[in-house]
N, C-alpha and C positions, 0 to 999 in steps of 0.2 A: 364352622372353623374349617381352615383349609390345612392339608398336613402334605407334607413332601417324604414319598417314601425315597431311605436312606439305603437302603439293602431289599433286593430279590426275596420276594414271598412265591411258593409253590404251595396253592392250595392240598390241605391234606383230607380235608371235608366236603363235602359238593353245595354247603353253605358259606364256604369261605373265598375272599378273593385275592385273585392274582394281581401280581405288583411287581412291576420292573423298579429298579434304579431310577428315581425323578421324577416317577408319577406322580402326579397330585389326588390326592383323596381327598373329596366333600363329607363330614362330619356334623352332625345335629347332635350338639349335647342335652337336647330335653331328651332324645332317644336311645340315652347310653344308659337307662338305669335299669333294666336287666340284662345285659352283658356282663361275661363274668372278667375279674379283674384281669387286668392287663391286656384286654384286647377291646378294641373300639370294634362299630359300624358304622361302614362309609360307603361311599358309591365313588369309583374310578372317574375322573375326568378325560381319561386319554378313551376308555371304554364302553364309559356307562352302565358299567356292571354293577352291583351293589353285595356287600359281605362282609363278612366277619374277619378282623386281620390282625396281629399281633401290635399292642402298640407302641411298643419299643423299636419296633421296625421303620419308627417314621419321627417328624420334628415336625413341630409348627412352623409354615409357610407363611408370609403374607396375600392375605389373600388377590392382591392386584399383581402377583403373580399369573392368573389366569383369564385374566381382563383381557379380551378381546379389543385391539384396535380396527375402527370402522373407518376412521376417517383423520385427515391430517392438513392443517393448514400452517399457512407458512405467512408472518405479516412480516420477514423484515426482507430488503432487499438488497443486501450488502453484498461482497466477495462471496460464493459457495467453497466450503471449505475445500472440497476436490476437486478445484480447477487451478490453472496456471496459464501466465501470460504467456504470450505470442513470444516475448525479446527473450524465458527461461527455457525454452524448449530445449535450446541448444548450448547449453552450459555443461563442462564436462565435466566428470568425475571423477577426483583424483585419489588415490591411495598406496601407502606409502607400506612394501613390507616388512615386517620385521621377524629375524632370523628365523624364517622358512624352512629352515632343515629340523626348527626342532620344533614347529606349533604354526599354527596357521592363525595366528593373530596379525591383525592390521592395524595400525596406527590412527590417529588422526578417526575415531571413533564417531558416527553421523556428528562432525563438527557444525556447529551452531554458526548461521553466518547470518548477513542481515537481509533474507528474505521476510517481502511481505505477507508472502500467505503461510498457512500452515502445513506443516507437513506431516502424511503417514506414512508407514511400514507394514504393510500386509505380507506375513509370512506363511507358505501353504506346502502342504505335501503335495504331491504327485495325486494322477487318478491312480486308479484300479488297473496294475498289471498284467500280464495274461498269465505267469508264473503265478500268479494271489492266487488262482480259481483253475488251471491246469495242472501246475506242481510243475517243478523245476526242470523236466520229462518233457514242456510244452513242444519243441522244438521238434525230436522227435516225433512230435502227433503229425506233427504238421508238412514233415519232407516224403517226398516219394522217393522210388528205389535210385533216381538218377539226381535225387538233390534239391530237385524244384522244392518250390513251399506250394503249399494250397489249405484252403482255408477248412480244415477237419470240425469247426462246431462255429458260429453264426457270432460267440462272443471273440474269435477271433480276429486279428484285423485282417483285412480284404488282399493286402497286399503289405510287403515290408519293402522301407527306402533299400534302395541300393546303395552298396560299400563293396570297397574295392577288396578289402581283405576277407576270409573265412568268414560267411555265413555265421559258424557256428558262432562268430563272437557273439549273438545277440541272445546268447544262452544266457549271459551273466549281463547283460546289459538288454534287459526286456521291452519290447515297447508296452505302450495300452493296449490295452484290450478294447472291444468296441464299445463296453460300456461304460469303460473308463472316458473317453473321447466326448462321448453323450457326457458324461459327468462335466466334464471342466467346463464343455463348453453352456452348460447349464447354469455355471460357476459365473461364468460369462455374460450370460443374459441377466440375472440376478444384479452383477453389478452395475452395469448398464440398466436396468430399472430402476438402482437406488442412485445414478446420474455420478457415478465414480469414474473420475479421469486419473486413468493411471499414468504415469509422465516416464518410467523405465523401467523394464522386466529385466533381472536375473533370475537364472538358471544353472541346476546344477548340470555337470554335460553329461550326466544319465538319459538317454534317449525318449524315456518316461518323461522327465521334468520338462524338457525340451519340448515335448511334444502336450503334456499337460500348460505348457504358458502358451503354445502355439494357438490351443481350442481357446483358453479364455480371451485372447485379443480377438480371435473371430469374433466369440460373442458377444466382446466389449463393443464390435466395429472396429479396431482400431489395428488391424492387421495388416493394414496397408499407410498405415502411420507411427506404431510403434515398433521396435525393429527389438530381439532378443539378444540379449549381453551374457554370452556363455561364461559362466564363472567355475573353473575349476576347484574355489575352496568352499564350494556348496555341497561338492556330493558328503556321502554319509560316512558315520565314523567307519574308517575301512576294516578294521576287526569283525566288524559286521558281515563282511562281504565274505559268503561261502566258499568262493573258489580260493579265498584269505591271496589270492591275486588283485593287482589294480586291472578292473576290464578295459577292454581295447575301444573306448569310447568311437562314435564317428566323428569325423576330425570338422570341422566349420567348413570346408571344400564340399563334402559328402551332404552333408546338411542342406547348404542351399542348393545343390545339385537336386537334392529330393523335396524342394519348396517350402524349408523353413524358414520365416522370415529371419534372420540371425545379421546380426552388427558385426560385419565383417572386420571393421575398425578399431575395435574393441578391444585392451588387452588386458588379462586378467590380473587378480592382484596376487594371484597366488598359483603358481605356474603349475601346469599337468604335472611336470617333471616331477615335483616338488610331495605327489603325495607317496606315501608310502605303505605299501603291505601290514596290516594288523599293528598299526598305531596306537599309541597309550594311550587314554582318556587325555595326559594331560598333553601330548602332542596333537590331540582333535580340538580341545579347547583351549580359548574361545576363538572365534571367527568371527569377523565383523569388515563390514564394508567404509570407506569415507563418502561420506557425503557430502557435498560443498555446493551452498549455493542450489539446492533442488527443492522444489516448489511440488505439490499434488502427492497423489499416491503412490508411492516404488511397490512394488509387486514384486518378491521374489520368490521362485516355484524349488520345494528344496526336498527333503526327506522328513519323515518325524521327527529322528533328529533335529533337525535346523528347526522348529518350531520352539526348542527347547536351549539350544545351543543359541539362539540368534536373540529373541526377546528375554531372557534374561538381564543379561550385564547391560542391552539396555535400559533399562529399565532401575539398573541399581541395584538388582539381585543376583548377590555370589554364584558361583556357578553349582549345582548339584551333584552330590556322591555318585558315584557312578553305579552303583547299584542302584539307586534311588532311580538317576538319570534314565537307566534300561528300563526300569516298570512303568517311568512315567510315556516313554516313548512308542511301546507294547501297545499302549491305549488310545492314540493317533490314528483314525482309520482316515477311507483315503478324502484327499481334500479337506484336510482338518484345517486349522488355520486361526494365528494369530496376530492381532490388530495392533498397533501403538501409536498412542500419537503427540505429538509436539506440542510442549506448551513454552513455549518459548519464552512468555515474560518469567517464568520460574527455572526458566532453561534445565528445564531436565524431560523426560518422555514417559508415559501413562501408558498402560495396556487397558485395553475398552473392548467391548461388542465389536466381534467385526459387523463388515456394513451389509453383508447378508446374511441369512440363519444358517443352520448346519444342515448336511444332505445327507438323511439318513436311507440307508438301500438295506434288504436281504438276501439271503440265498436263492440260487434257484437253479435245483440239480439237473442234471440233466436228465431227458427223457425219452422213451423208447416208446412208441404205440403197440409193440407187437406185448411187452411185459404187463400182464395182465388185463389188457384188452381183447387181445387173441387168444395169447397163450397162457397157460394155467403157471 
């Protein structure tokens, strides 16, 4: 039998085993007949450990949960769902807003039109910040006594774009980190192996999002074909925002000045102006884009948030309590990411597997060679 543990086990016997959240345990019930009640013997599949473990701690799994795929053929040769024609490229996207001053909803909701192919929605967080793994403090580390930046630890980035205003704005508007960078564009390759054509990237204008959809068109290829559509009503519920100020974003001049591809032409549906200082839940929700007439994958690079804020009401599902909302979006690490997709003859939209797995990473503190190698 295969069991999927439900809850965190911390061995308390040096015969028992440890169990993260979603492990899968291997179980042989002819060998459970002296075990005492309530606790099976299994052997770890993430580990290969074997032990003693509570078994209330766990559900039965289907076993072809853990089935290894080796190989994949493909016999038909019709349309691939993630592509689009040549004459859809350049169809624009229109959207309509509605009263701004008190919610950032938009009309006219991915409107259903008579496109031939299918369409998806890949919705992603940001990489990995340099504020996640510095503290808020980052900036400081990093300036000398006349102001310059330099790069004080290796996960820093090498160098920040230039802007014309106060440096310190990028205190509250962080970029990546270097391993953040490594991340997306990772994100990138991935999807480009699973042969994903994404047809338009939005962005929230946090210089993170910006720069996390910048890495995955590298890695798609397609950085010098698909151009970045800065959307002001992507960034994050502003309550959120510690300085409980709107940050001094870099403006789309700044941006391609420091070589990000970005859609100069673009104009947002929901204006910079428009957001405000520690917004209510119900002035943050909902948010949604029009879509008319768009063919392939849209890709947009948002907050935790918007993972949550964005496929929901797609999808049909009421929006969340907002206490609910905050735990669910707590649990979002970076490059999380949710998939939906178009089923048009039932005209409504499905949340599925996105089309690569999850990218999971740990800590890794920093380190000194003189503390205990040298010195005592």
């Amino acid at each position: 039998q295969t069991l999927r543990a439900l809850f965190q086990y911390k061995p308390q016997n040096i015969d028992e085993l440890m169990i993260n959240t979603g492990d899968f345990i291997y179980v042989d019930p002819t060998q459970q007949s002296d075990v005492s009640e309530g606790w099976v013997i299994g052997t770890s599949h993430r580990t290969g450990c074997r032990g003693f473990l509570p078994e209330n701690y766990t559900e039965r799994a289907n076993e072809s949960d853990t089935w290894v795929k080796h190989r994949e053929y493909v016999f038909v040769t019709a349309l691939r769902f993630f592509t689009q024609t040549e004459n859809e490229r350049n169809v624009n996207l229109n959207g309509e807003v509605h009263n701004p001053s008190m919610s950032r909803r938009v009309t006219n909701v991915l409107s259903l039109q008579n496109t031939t192919l299918r369409r998806g929605v890949l919705v992603m967080r940001h990489g990995e910040r340099v504020d996640q793994v510095f503290g808020k403090s980052w900036l400081q580390q990093c300036l000398t006594a006349d102001g310059k930046y330099y790069r004080a630890d290796l996960n820093f980035p090498s160098t920040l774009p230039k802007r014309k205003d106060n440096m310190k704005h990028f205190e509250y508007d962080p970029p990546l980190s270097c391993c953040g960078i490594f991340q997306s564009r990772l994100i990138g390759e991935a999807l480009l192996d699973q042969e994903v054509t994404v047809s338009y990237v939005y962005s929230s204008p946090a210089l993170r999002c910006v720069q996390t959809a910048q890495h995955i068109l590298q890695g798609l290829k397609l950085d010098q074909k698909v151009k970045i559509r800065v959307e002001p009503g992507l960034f994050e519920w502003t309550k959120w925002e510690a300085s409980r100020v709107i940050p001094n974003f870099m403006t789309v001049t700044e941006l391609v000045e420091a070589s990000y591809k970005i859609d100069t032409s673009y104009r947002g549906n929901f204006p910079l102006s428009s957001l405000v200082p520690s917004e209510s839940y119900e002035e943050y929700l909902p948010y949604y884009f029009a879509f008319s007439g768009v063919s392939g994958v849209i890709l947009i690079v948002g907050h935790g948030s918007s993972l949550a804020s964005f496929t929901r009401p797609l999808i049909g599902l009421p929006a969340r309590d907002s206490s609910d909302f905050a735990q669910v979006v707590r649990k979002i690490p970076s490059l999380g990411m949710c998939f939906c997709e178009e089923l048009k003859e039932e005209n409504k939209w499905q949340m599925v597997n996105p089309p690569v797995k999850t990218l999971t990473h740990g800590a890794n503190a920093a380190f000194n060679w003189r503390n205990g190698i040298v010195e005592d």
